[in-house]
C-alpha positions in Angstrom: 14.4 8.4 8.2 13.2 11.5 6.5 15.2 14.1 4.8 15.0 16.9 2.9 15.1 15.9 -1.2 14.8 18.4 -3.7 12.6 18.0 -7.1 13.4 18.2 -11.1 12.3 21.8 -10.7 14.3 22.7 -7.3 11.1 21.9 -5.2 12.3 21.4 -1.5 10.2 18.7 0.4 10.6 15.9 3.2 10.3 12.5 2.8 11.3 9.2 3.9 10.2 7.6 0.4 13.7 6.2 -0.3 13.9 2.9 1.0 17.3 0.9 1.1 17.4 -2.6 1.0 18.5 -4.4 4.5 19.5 -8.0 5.3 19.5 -9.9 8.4 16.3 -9.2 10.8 14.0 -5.8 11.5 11.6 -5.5 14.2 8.3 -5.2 13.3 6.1 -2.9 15.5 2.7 -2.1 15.9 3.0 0.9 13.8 6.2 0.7 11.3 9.2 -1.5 11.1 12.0 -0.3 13.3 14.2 2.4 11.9 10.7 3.5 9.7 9.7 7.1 10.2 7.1 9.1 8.0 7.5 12.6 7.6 3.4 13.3 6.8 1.9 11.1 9.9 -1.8 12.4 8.5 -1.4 10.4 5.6 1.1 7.8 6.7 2.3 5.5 9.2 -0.1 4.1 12.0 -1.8 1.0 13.2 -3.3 0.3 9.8 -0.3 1.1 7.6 2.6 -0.6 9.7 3.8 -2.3 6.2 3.7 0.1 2.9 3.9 -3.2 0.4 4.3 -3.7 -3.2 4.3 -6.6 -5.8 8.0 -7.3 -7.4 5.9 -8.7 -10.6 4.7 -4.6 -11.7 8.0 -3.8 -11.9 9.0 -5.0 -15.4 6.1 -3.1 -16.9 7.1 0.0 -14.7 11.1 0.1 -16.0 9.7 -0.3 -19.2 7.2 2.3 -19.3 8.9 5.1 -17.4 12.1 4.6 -19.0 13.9 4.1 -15.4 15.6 1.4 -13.4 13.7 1.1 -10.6 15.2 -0.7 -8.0 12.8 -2.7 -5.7 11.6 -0.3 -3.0 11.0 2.0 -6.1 7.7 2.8 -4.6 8.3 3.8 -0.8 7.2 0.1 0.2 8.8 -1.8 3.1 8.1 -5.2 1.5 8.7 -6.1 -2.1 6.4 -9.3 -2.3 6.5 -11.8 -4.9 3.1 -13.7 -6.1 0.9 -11.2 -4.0 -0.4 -9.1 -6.8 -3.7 -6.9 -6.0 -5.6 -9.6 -8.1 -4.9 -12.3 -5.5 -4.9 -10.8 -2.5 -7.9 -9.3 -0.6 -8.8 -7.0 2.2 -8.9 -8.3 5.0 -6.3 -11.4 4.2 -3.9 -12.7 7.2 -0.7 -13.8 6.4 2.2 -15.5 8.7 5.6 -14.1 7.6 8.5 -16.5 8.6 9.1 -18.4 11.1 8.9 -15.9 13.8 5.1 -15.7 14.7 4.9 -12.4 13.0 0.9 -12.3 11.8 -0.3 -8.8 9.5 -3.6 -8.2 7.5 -4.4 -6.6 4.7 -6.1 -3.1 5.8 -6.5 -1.4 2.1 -5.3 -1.0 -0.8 -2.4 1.5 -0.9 -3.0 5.3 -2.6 -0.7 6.9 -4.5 0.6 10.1 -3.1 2.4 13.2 -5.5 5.4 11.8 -3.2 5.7 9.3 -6.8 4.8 11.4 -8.9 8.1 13.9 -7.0 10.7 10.6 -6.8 10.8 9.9 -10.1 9.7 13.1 -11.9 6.9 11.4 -13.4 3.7 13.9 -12.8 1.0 11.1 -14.0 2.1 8.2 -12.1 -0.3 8.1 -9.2 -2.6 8.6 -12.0 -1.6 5.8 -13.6 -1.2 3.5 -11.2 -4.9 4.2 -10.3 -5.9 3.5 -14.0 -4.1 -0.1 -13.9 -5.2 -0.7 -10.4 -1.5 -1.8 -9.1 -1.1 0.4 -6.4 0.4 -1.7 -3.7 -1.5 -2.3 -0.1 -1.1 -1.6 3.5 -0.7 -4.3 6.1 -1.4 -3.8 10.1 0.2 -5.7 12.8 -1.3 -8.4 14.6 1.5 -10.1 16.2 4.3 -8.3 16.0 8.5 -10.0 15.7 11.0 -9.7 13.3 10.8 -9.6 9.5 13.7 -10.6 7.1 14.1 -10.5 3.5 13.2 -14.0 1.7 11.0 -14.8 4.5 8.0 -16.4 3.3 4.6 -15.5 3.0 1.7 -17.2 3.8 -1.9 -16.8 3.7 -3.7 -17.8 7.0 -7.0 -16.1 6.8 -9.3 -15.1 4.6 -12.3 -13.0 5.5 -13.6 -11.9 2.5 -13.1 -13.5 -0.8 -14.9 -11.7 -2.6 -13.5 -8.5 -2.5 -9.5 -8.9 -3.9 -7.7 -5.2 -3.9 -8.3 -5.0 -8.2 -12.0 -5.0 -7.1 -11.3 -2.8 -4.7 -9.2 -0.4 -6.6 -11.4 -0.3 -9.7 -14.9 0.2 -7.6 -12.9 3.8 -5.5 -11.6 5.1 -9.0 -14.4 4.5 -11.0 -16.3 7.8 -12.4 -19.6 6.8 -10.9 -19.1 3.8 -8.6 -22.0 1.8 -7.8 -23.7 2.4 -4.4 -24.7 -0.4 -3.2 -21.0 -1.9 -4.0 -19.7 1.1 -2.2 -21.8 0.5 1.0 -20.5 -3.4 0.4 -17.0 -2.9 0.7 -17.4 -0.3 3.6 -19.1 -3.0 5.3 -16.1 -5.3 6.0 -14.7 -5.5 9.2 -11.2 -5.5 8.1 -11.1 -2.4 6.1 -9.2 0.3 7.5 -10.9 3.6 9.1 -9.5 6.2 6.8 -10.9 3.9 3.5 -14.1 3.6 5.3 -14.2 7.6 5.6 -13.7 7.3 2.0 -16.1 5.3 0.8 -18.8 7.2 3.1 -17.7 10.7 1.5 -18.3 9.3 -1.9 -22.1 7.4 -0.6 -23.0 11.1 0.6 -22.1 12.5 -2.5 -23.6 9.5 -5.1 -26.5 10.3 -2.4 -26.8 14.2 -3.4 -27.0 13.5 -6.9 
């Protein structure tokens, strides 16, 4: 749920960043898991972001770097996934989860939000996690059921294998992205609405010059 935190420099805001681990199973919904709020619903939560996900294999690199022991859930995700690293997954991938029935796809990649940079007291990490691309990814609900930790995930679907979340991630942060890979990756069916916004707010402006 979220709740009032306050920041290295007494800065009161909302948030409902801090995840806690949970065992036995959680419904999944069509737009969060249950007990899942978001205190900013502009930027968060809905039927393309029912799952906030991140890879358990950045999180060496992360401890290291920052200095801090970062629990998994360190980064506001629901799922801490092992083997799906932005490299090998794509937009638009369907994965079964368990046993359950429970189907989600990959929507977009995630963004990160000064929320990090607030958490941890780390003003460049969004930044940085632009700059090495792992930034975690969104999953909507297709079938919804209950979730449980150690279920496992399994790739179903793939309807575009060509375009894995690295690609993805470098082409949106790059300082002149290309414009006909731009219009490329807005094309696909199972991007999400806001990154398709995106991505035709920077063709308009490549456009203007």
């Amino acid at each position: 749920m979220p709740r009032e935190m306050v920041t290295a420099t007494g800065r009161v805001w909302k948030s409902a960043i801090e995840k806690a681990a949970l065992e036995g199973p959680v419904a999944l919904g069509a737009e969060n898991l249950a007990g899942d709020y978001q205190a900013n619903r502009k930027y968060h939560g809905g039927p393309d972001k029912a799952l906030c996900t991140y890879a358990s294999e950045h999180y060496p690199d992360w401890r290291e770097r920052l200095g801090l022991d970062m629990p998994f859930g360190a980064f506001g995700e629901n799922l801490t996934l092992e083997g799906l690293t932005e490299d090998r997954v794509c937009v638009g991938d369907v994965f079964a989860i368990g046993d359950g029935g429970v189907r989600v796809q990959v929507s977009q990649p995630r963004q990160p939000c000064a929320n990090l940079s607030k958490r941890w007291n780390r003003p460049r990490l969004p930044r940085w996690m632009e700059e090495n691309g792992h930034t975690g990814f969104y999953l909507r609900a297709l079938r919804t059921g209950d979730l449980a930790a150690g279920d496992a995930v399994t790739l179903v679907e793939r309807p575009h294998p060509g375009w894995n979340l690295l690609r993805a991630n470098e082409l949106v942060y790059a300082a002149a992205p290309d414009r006909e890979e731009l219009a490329a990756l807005r094309g696909l069916a199972a991007l999400s609405a806001e990154w398709k916004r995106i991505l035709g707010r920077k063709l308009t402006r490549s456009a203007a010059g």
